[in-house]
C-alpha positions in Angstrom: 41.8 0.6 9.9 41.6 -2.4 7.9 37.7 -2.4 6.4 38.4 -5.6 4.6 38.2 -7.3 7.8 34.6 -7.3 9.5 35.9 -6.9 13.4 37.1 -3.7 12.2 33.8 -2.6 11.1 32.7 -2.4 15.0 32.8 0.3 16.5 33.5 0.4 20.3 30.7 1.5 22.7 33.4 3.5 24.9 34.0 5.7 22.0 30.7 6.9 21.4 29.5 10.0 22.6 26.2 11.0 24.4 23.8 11.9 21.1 25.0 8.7 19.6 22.3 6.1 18.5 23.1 2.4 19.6 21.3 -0.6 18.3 20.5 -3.5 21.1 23.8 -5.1 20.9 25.4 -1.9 21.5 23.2 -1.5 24.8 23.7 -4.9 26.1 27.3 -4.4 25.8 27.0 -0.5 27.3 24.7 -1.6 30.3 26.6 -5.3 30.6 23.2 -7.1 30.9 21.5 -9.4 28.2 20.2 -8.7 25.4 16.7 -10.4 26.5 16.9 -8.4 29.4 17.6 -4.7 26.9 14.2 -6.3 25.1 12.4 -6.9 28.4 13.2 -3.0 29.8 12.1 -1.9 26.8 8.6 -3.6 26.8 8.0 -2.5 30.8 9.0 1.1 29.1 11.9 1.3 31.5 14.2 2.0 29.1 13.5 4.9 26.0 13.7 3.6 22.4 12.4 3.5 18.9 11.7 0.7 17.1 12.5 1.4 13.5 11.0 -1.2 11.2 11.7 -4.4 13.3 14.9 -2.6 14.6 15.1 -1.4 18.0 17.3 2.2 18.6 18.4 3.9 21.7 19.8 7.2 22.4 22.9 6.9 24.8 22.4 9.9 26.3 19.0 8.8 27.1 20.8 5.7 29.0 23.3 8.1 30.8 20.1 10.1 32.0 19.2 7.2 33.5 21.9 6.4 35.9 22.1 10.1 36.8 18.3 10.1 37.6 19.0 6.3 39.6 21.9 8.6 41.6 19.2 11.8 42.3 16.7 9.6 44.2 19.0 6.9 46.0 20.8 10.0 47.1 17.1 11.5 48.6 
């Protein structure tokens, strides 16, 4: 890894694991919506985060969780 050039400095979402924090971009990339729309979920508490000082932060296991609870009542 090259650090002196900044695209190396990202880190891909695939890579992470579950008790990984993400930041919004990382979620809008994850969930493949925009980021207004990560900012909107979070305001109709849809979607668990923290905002740290005027930083939003997201647990990805949190995100995972909800997909797997989405599967449990569609399946009902």
């Amino acid at each position: 890894m090259n650090l002196k050039n900044p695209r190396d400095w990202t880190v891909e979402v695939t890579e992470m694991n579950s008790n990984e924090i993400m930041n919004i971009k990382e979620v809008s990339s994850y969930l493949k919506i925009p980021i207004s729309t990560v900012y909107k979920l979070v305001q109709d508490r849809k979607v668990p985060a923290v905002k740290l000082g005027k930083h939003w932060r997201f647990m990805k296991r949190d995100l995972d969780h909800l997909f797997t609870q989405e599967e449990i009542e569609v399946s009902k």
